[in-house]
TILUM-402344 format. One record per residue (C-alpha): x, y, z; residue number from 1. Coordinates in steps of 0.001 Angstrom, whole numbers, plus 500000, padded with zeros to 6 digits. Each point is the difference from the previous one (the first is absolute). Example, Ala and Ser with C-alpha at 12.3 -4.5 7.8 and 13.67 -1.06 7.14 Angstrom:
! TILUM-402344
(rec (512300, 495500, 507800), 1),
(rec (501370, 503440, 499340), 2),
***
This chain:
! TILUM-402344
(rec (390614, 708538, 304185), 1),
(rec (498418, 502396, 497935), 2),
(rec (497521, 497644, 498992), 3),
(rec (499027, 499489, 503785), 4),
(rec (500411, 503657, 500384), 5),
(rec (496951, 500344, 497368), 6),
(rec (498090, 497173, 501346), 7),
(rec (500266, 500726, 504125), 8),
(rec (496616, 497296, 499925), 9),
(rec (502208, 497449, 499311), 10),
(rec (502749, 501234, 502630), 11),
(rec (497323, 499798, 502313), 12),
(rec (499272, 496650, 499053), 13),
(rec (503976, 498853, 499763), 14),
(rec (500450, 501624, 503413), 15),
(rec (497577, 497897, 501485), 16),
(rec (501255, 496979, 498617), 17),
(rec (503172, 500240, 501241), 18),
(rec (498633, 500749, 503034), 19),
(rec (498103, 497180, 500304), 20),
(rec (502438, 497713, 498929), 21),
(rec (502295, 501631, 502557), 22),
(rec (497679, 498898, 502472), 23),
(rec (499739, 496910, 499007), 24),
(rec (503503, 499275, 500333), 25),
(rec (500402, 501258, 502623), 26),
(rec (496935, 497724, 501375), 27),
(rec (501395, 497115, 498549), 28),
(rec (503216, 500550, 501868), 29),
(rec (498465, 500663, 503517), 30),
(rec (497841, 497063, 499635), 31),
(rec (503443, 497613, 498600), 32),
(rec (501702, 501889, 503399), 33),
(rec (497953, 500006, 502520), 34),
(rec (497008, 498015, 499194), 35),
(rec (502127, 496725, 498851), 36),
(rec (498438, 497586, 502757), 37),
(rec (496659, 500946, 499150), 38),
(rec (499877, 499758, 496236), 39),
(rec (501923, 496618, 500350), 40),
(rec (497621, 498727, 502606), 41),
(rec (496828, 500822, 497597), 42),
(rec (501908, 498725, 496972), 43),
(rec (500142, 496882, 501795), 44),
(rec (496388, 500246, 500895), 45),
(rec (499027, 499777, 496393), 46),
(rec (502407, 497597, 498543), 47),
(rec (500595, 497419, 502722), 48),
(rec (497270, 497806, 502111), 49),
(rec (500369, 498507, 503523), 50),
(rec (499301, 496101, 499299), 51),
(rec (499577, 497534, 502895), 52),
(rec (501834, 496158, 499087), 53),
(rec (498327, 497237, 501018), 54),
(rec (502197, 497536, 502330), 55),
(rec (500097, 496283, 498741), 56),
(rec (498664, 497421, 502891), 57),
(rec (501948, 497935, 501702), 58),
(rec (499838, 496255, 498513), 59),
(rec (498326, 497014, 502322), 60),
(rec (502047, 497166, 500213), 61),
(rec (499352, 496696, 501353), 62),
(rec (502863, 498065, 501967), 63),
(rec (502352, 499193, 497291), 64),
(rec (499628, 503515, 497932), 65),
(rec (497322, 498807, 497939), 66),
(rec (498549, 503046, 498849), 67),
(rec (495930, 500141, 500948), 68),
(rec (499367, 503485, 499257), 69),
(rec (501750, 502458, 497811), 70),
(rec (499455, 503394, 498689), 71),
(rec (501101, 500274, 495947), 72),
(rec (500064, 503045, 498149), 73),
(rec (497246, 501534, 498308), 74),
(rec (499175, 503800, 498869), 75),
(rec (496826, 502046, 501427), 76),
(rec (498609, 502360, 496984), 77),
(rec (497970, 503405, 500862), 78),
(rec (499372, 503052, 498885), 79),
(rec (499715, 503631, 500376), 80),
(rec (495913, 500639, 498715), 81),
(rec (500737, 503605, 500042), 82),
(rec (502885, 499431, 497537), 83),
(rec (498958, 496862, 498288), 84),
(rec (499333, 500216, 496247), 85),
(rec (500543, 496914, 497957), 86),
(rec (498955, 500343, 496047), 87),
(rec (497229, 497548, 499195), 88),
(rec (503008, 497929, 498680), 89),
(rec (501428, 500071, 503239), 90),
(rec (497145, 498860, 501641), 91),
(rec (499513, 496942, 497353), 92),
(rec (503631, 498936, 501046), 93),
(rec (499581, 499997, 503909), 94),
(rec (496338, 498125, 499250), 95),
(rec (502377, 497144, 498655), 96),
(rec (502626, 500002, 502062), 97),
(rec (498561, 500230, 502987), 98),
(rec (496662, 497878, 499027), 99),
(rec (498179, 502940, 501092), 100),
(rec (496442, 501452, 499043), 101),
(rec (500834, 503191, 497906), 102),
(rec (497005, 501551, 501867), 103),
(rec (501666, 500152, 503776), 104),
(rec (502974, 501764, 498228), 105),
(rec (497674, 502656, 498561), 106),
(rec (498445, 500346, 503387), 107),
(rec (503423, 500738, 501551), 108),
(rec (500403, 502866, 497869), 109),
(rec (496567, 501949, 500285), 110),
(rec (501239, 500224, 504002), 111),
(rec (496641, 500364, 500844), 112),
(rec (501374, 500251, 503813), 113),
(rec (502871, 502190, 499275), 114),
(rec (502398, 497460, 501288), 115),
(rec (503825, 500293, 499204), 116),
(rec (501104, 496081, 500699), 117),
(rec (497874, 497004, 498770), 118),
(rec (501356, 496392, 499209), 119),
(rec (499989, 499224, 496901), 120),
(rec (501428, 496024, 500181), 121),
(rec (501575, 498367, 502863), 122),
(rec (501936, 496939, 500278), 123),
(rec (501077, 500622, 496490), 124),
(rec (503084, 497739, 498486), 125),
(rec (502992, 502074, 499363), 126),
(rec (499934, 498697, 496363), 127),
(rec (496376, 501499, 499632), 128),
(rec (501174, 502902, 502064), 129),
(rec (502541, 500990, 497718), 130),
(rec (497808, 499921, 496783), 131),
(rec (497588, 502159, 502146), 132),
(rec (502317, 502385, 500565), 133),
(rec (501537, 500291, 496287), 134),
(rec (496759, 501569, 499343), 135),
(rec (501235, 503204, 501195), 136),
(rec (495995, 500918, 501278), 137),
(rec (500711, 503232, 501928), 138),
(rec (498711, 499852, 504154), 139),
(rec (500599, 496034, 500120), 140),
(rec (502348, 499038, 502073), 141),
(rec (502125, 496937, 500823), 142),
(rec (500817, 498501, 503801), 143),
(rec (501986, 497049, 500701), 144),
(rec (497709, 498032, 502938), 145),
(rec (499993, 496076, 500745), 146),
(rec (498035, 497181, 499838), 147),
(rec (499576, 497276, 502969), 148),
(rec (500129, 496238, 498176), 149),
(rec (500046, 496552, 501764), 150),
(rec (502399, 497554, 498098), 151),
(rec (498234, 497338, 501572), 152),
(rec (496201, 501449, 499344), 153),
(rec (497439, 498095, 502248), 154),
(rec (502316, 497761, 502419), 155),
(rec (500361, 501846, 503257), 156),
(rec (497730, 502698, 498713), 157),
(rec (497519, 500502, 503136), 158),
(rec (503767, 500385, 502130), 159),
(rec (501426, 502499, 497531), 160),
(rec (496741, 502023, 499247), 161),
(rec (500184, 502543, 497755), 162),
(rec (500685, 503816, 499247), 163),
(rec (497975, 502737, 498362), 164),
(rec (500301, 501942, 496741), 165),
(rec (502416, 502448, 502171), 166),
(rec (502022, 497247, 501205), 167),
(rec (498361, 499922, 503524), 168),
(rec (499564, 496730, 501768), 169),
(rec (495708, 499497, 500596), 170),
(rec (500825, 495879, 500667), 171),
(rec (502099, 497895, 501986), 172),
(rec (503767, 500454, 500743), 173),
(rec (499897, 502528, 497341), 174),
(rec (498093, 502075, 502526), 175),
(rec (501296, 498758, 503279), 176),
(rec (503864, 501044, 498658), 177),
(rec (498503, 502663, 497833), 178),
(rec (502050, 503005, 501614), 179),
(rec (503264, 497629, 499776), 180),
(rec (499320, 498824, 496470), 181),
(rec (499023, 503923, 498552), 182),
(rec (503009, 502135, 500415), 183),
(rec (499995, 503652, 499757), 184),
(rec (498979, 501793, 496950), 185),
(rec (503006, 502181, 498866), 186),
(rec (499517, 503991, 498036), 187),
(rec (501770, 500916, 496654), 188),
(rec (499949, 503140, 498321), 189),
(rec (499563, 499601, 496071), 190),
(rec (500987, 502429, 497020), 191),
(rec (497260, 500245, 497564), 192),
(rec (500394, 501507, 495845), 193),
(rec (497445, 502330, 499087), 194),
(rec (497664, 497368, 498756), 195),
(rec (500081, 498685, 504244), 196),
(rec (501879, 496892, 499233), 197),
(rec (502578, 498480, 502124), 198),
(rec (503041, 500818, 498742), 199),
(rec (502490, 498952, 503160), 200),
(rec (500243, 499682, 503607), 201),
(rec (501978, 502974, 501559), 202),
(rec (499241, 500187, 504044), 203),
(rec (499132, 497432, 502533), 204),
(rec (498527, 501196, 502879), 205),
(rec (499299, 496698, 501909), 206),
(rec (501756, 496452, 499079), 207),
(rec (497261, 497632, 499542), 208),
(rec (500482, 497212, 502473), 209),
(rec (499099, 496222, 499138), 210),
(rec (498132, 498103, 502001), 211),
(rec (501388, 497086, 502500), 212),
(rec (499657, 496483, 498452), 213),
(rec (498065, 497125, 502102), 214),
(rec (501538, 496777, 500865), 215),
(rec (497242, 497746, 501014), 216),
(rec (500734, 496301, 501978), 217),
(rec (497422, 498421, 496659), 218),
(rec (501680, 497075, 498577), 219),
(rec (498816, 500209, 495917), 220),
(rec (500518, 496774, 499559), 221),
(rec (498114, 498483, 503067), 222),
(rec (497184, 502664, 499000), 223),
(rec (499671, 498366, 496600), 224),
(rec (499429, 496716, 501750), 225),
(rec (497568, 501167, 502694), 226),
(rec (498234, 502202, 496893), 227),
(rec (499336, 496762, 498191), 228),
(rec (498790, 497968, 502343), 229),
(rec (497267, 502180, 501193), 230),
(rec (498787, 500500, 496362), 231),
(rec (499596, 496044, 499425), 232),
(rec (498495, 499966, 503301), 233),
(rec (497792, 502443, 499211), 234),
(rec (498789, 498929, 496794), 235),
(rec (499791, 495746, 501240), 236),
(rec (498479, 501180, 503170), 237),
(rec (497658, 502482, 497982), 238),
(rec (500069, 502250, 503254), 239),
(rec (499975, 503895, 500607), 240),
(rec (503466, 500860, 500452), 241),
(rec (502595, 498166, 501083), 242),
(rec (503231, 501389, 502273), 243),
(rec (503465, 498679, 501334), 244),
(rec (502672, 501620, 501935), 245),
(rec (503649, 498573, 500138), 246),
(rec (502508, 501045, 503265), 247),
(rec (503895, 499432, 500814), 248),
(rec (498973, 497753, 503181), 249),
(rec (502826, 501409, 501557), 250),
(rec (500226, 503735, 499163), 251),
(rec (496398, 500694, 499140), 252),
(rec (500900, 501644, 496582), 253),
(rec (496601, 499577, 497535), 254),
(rec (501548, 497976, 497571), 255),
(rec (496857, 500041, 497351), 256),
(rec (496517, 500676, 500632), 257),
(rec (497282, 500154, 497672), 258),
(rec (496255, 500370, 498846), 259),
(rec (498241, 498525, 496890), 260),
(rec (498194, 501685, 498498), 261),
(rec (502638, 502743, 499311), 262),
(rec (500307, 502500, 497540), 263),
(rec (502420, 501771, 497388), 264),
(rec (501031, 503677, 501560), 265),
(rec (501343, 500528, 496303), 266),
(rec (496821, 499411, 498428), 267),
(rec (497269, 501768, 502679), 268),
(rec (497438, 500539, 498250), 269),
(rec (499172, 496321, 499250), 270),
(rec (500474, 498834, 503534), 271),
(rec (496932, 499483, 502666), 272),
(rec (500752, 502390, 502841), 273),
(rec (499279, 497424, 502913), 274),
(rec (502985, 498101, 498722), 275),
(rec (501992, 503123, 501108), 276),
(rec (499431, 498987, 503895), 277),
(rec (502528, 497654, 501965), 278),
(rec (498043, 497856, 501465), 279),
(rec (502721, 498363, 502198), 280),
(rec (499957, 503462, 502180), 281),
(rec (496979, 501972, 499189), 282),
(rec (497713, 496784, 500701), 283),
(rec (499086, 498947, 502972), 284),
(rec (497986, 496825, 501305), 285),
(rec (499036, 497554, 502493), 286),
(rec (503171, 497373, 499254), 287),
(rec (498223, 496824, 501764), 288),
(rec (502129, 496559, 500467), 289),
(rec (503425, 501886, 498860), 290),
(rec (499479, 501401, 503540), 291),
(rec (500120, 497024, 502218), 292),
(rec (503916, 499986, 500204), 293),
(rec (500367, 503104, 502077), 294),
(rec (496660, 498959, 502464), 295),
(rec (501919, 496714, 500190), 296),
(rec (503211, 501993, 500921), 297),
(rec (498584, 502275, 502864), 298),
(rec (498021, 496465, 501266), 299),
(rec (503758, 498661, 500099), 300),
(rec (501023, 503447, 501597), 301),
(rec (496981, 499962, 502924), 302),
(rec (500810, 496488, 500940), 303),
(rec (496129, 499502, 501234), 304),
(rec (499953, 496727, 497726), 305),
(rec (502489, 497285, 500009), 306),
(rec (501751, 499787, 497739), 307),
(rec (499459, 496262, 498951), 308),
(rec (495874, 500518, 500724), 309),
(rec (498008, 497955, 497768), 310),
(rec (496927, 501970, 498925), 311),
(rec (496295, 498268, 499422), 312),
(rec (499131, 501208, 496440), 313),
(rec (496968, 497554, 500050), 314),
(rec (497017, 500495, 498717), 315),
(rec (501608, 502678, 497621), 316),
(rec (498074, 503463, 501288), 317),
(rec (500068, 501281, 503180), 318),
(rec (497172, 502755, 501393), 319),
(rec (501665, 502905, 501626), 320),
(rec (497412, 503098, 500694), 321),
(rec (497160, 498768, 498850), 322),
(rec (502211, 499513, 496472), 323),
(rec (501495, 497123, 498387), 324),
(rec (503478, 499502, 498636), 325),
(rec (500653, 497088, 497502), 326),
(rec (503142, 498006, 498837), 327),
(rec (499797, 499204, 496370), 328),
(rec (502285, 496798, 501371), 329),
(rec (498097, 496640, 501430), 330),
(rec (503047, 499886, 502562), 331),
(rec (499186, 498372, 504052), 332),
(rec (502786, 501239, 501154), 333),
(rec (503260, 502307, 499737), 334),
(rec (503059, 501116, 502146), 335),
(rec (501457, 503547, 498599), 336),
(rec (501858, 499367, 497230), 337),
(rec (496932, 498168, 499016), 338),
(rec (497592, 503187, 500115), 339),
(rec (502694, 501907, 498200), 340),
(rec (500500, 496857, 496957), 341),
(rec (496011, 499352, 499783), 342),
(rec (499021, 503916, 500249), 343),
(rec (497783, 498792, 502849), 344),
(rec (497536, 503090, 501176), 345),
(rec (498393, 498030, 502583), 346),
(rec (503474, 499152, 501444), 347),
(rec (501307, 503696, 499876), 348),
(rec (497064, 501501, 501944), 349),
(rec (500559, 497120, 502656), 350),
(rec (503192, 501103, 500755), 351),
(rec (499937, 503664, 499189), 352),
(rec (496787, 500485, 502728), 353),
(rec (502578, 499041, 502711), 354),
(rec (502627, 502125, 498886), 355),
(rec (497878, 503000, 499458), 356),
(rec (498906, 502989, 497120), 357),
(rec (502535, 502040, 501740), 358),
(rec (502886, 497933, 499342), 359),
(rec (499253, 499324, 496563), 360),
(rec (498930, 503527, 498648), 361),
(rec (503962, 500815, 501659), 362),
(rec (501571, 497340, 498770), 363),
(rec (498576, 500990, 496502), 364),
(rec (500370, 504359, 500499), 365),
(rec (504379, 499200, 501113), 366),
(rec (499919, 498482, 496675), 367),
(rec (498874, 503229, 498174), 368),
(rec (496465, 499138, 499214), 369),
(rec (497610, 503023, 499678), 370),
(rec (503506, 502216, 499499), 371),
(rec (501417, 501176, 497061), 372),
(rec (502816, 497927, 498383), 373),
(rec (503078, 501878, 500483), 374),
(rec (500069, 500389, 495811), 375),
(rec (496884, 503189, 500753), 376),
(rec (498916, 498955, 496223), 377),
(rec (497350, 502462, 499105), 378),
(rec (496694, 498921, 500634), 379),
(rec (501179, 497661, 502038), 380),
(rec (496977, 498542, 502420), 381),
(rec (501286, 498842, 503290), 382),
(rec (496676, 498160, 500981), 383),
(rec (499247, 499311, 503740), 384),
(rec (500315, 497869, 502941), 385),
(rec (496946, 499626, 502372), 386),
(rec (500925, 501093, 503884), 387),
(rec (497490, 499471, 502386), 388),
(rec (499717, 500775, 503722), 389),
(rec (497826, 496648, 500502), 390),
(rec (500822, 497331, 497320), 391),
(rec (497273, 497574, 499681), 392),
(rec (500135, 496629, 499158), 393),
(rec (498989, 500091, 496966), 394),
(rec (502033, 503147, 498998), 395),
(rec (502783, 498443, 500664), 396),
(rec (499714, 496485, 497990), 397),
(rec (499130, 502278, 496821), 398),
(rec (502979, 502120, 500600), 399),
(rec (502443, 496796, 500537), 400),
(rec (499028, 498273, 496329), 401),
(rec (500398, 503866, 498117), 402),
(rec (496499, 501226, 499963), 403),
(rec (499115, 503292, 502041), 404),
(rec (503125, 501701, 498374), 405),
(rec (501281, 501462, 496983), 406),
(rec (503402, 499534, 498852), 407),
(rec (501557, 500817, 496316), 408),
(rec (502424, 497380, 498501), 409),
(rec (503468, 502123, 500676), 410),
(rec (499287, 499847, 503683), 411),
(rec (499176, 496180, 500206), 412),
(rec (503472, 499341, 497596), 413),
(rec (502068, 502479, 502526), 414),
(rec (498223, 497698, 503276), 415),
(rec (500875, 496900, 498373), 416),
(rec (503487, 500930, 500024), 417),
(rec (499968, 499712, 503793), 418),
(rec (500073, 495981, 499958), 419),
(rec (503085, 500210, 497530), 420),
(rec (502072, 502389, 502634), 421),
(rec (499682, 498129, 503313), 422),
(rec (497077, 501971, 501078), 423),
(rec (501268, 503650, 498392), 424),
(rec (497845, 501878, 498011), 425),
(rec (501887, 501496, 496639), 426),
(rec (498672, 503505, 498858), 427),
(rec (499072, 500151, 496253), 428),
(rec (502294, 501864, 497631), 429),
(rec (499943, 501007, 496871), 430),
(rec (502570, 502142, 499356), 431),
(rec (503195, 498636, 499306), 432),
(rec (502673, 500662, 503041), 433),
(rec (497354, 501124, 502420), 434),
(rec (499566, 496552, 501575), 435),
(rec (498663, 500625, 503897), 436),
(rec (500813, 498020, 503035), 437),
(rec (497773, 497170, 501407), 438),
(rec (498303, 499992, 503137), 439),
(rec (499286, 497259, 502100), 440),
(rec (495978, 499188, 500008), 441),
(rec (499868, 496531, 501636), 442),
(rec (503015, 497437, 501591), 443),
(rec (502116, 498265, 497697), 444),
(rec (498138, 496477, 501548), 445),
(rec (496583, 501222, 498799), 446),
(rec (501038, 500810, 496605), 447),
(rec (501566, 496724, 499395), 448),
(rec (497409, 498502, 500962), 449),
(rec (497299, 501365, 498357), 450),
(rec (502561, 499482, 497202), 451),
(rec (499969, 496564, 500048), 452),
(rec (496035, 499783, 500265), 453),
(rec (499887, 501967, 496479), 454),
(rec (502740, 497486, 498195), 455),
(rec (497242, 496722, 501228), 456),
(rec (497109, 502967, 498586), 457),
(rec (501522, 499175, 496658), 458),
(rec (502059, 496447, 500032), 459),
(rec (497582, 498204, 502676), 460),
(rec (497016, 497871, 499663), 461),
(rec (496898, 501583, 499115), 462),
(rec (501958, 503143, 499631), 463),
(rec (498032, 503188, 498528), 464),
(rec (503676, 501275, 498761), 465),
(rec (501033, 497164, 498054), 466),
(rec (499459, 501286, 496746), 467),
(rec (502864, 502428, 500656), 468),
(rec (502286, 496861, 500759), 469),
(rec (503730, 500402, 497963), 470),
(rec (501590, 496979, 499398), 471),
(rec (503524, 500255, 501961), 472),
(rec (499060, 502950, 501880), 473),
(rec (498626, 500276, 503715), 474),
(rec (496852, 502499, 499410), 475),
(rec (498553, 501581, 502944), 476),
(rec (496242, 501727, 499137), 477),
(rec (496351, 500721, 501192), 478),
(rec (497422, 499828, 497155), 479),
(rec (496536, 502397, 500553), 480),
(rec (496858, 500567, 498725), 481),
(rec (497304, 503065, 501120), 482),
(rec (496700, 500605, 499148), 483),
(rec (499382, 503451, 498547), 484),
(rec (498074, 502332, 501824), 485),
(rec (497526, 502276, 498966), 486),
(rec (497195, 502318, 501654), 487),
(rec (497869, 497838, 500575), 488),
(rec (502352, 497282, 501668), 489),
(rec (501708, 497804, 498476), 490),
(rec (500120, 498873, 496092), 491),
(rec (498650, 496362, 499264), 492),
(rec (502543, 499016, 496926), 493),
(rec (502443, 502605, 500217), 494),
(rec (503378, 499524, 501569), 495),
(rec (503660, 500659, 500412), 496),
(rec (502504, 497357, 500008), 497),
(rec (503759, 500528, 501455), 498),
(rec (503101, 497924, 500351), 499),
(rec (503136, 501314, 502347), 500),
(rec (503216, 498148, 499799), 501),
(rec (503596, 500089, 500619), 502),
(rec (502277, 497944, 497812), 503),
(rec (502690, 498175, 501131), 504),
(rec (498658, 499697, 503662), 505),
(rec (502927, 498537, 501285), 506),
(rec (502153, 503020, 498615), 507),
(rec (497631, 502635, 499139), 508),
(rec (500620, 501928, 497103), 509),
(rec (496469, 501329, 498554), 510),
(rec (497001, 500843, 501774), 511),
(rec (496963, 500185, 497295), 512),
(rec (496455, 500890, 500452), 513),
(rec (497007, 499448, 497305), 514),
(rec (496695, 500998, 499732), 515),
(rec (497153, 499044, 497433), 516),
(rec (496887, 502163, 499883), 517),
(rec (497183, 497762, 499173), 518),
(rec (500768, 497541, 498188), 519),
(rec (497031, 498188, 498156), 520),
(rec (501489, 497169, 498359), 521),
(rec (501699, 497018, 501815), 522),
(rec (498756, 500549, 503095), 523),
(rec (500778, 503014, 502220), 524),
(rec (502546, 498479, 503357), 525),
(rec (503242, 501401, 500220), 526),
(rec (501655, 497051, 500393), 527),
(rec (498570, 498837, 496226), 528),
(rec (500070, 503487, 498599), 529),
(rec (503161, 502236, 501494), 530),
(rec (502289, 497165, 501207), 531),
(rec (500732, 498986, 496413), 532),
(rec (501047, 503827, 499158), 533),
(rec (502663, 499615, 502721), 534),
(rec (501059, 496792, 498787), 535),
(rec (500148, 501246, 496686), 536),
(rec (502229, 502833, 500251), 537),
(rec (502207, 498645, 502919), 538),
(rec (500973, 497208, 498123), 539),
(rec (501425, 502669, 497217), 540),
(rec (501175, 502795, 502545), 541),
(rec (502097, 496807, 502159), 542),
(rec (501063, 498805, 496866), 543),
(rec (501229, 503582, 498715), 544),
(rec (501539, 500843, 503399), 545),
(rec (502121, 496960, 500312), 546),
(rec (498537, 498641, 503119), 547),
(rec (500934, 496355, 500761), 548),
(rec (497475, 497041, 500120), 549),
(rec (500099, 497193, 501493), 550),
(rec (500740, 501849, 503224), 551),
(rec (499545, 498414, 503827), 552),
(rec (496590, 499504, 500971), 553),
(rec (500782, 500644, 503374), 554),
(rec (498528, 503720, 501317), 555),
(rec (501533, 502291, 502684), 556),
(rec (496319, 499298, 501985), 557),
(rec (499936, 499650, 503822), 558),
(rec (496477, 499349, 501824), 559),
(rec (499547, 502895, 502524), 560),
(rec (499470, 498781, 503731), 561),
(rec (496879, 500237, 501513), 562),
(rec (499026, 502166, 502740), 563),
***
């Protein structure tokens, strides 16, 4: 004391100290007291980080849970440029790993933009992930995301479509389901060390929810089959594109439909981008010949021709308007059946005049032409039906042999399924378990019998059909072929040719609809060129499904009366 007592500087100093530490106790202790909440709540400010997890999307199946889409694991890397510092070492060792240029990793840390979140890889392997991340670079960061793949890469690829870098569907069902197949992102809070790595989990704010899985009415296997018959055709045939749709007769579930060319969505950047369209919706055209059946059904349903009226095809042509129509045939003379099996133009416009436009164009709009398809695919074009206050003669032959209207293939395969359901039309599905009802379109008697005039369009003389002839099987089908129009009219060597057919006919089971955009090498009818593609794959998908052959020949047909 005496020593303080001769230095009272240093008391001074010594009594301030304690003082000071007094007060900082004291401090302390308030703040631990009263001030808890807050110093936790900043604590956590520095230390932890609110971290959004990425749902996994629902998987598309086809009927029998064969996996079409699927979302596998796969690590998103990105950084901090505010806090990222790699040693040129570092930066050597991502270059490899990540088979990056060394430059774009110095750019991310001058930060010219002051940004605080760049990606640095995405889509990353967890293996290469990990490596990445035993770097220990401080401001990169690790997030678990996903990556859509297609187990089955280009069959059924224009259906599917595709997703974006974020997992968003841009194509297809993936976008048409998109908000069913997403699920809802879910928030974590994370604890970081000093150096701002994850360390653990410790707070979840918001479960992440996984998106719904898809079950789609697509049969794999019949797909496969369908897939491979429109490549041969398209390469034998050397032809634009080539495209074939496949329905339960009896339920209207799309069993397979596909376009060739297709693409890979795993491999993007080596595909051509019109391959990405689905041409059996999104394209429309004038259908020609496959049309006759339903002008030949609301004939049946006016009544104004009898129904066992032979027709003079003779010379061939016939001037209507101050234009001409033509018959490829050399044919005298045909009843109905006979304009239906010899494709006869003349003979459709003689007894189409009588019945009138009107009848026609609403025979043809009750069966859902120039209407979407109840599947609403995306891009879907619903083409158009002509309606006229006045029909003119010559507006009406061109609308009864399917030119004058546009129609895509889905719609003609869902009208063809009205002659394998006693006159009921069956909606398209493609959804598994969402089957809808049928509704009736024309009388059981008029189906039938336009039923039995397509079997003789493919098993009777001088048939156009024939090609698409089974052996055991009754096969009921209308071959077509269309010019290709352009601005100026109508294209001199380009054209479309079609086959529609419903295997068996006496017990209809598929409905099947092909189209073959010009084709430049064995000629360009749709009875030579599209009735062999049904033939083809029915005799696998009848084979596959077990159907009997050798079944009665005899058909459920009965002639209308006249009236």
């Amino acid at each position: 004391m005496s020593f303080l007592k001769q230095n009272p500087r240093l008391s001074i100093v010594l009594a301030i100290f304690y003082f000071l530490v007094m007060v900082l106790v004291a401090r302390v202790a308030y703040l631990a007291v009263f001030s808890h909440d807050f110093l936790n709540s900043e604590g956590r400010k520095r230390s932890t980080r609110l971290h959004e997890t990425v749902p996994v999307r629902g998987i598309i199946f086809d009927r029998f849970n064969e996996p079409l889409a699927v979302s596998t694991p796969v690590s998103t890397l990105w950084v901090n440029p505010k806090q990222f510092t790699p040693t040129e070492q570092q930066i050597l060792s991502l270059s490899a790993l990540l088979d990056m240029d060394a430059s774009r990793i110095n750019d991310l840390m001058l930060n010219t933009q002051g940004k605080s979140f760049a990606y640095l890889a995405r889509r990353v392997t967890p293996e290469v992930a990990g490596k990445v991340v035993m770097l220990s670079i401080h401001g990169l960061y690790e997030r678990q995301d996903y990556k859509r793949f297609y187990p089955q890469s280009s069959m059924t690829a224009q259906t599917l479509g595709f997703t974006n870098l974020d997992q968003k569907g841009i194509e297809g069902l993936e976008l048409m389901y998109d908000s069913h197949l997403s699920g809802t992102p879910g928030l974590e809070e994370l604890t970081l060390n000093l150096r701002k790595r994850v360390t653990r989990e410790i707070l979840v704010h918001k479960p992440v929810t996984p998106g719904d899985d898809l079950h789609l009415t697509i049969d794999s296997t019949l797909q496969y089959y369908v897939e491979k018959a429109l490549r041969k055709a398209l390469e034998d045939n050397a032809a634009t594109s080539a495209s074939a749709i496949l329905v339960n007769a009896r339920t209207g579930e799309i069993l397979a439909l596909a376009t060739v060319p297709s693409f890979n969505p795993n491999a993007r950047k080596s595909f051509n981008p019109s391959a990405i369209r689905n041409r059996i919706f999104t394209d429309v055209y004038e259908p020609g010949s496959v049309i006759k059946p339903f002008s030949m059904a609301a004939v049946l349903t006016a009544g104004v021709v009898d129904k066992d009226a032979v027709i003079q095809i003779a010379p061939g042509f016939i001037k209507i308007n101050g234009y001409t129509i033509r018959d490829v045939g050399r044919d005298t003379q045909l009843d109905l059946a006979g304009i239906i099996r010899r494709s006869s133009n003349v003979g459709m416009s003689k007894i189409a005049i009588p019945t009138g436009g009107e009848a026609i164009s609403r025979m043809l709009s009750e069966l859902g032409f120039g209407k979407n398809t109840p599947v609403f695919f995306p891009g879907e074009s619903v083409g158009s039906v002509p309606t006229r206050r006045v029909w003119s003669d010559i507006a009406t032959a061109s609308l009864s042999y399917g030119y004058s209207l546009s129609v895509n293939l889905a719609q003609l395969a869902q009208a063809y399924t009205v002659f394998a359901n006693d006159g009921d039309l069956v909606p398209l599905s493609i959804i598994k378990n969402q089957i809808q009802p049928p509704r009736n379109v024309m009388s059981p008697q008029v189906a039938n019998s336009v039923l039995d005039m397509l079997v003789h369009a493919v098993d009777g003389p001088g048939a156009g059909g024939k090609r698409a002839a089974i052996e055991g099987y009754v096969i009921a089908g209308k071959s077509g072929t269309s010019r290709k129009a352009s601005s100026g009219g109508y294209q001199s060597n380009s054209y479309r040719a079609m086959f529609v057919g419903i295997a068996p006919a006496n017990a209809p089971e598929f409905v099947m609809a092909v189209l073959v955009d010009e084709p430049t090498a064995n000629g360009y009818f749709g009875g030579a060129i599209a009735a062999p593609i049904f033939k083809e794959v029915l005799e696998d998908v009848l084979r596959i499904r077990n159907v009997p052959s050798g079944q009665s020949q005899t058909l459920p047909a009965v002639q209308v009366e006249s009236t």
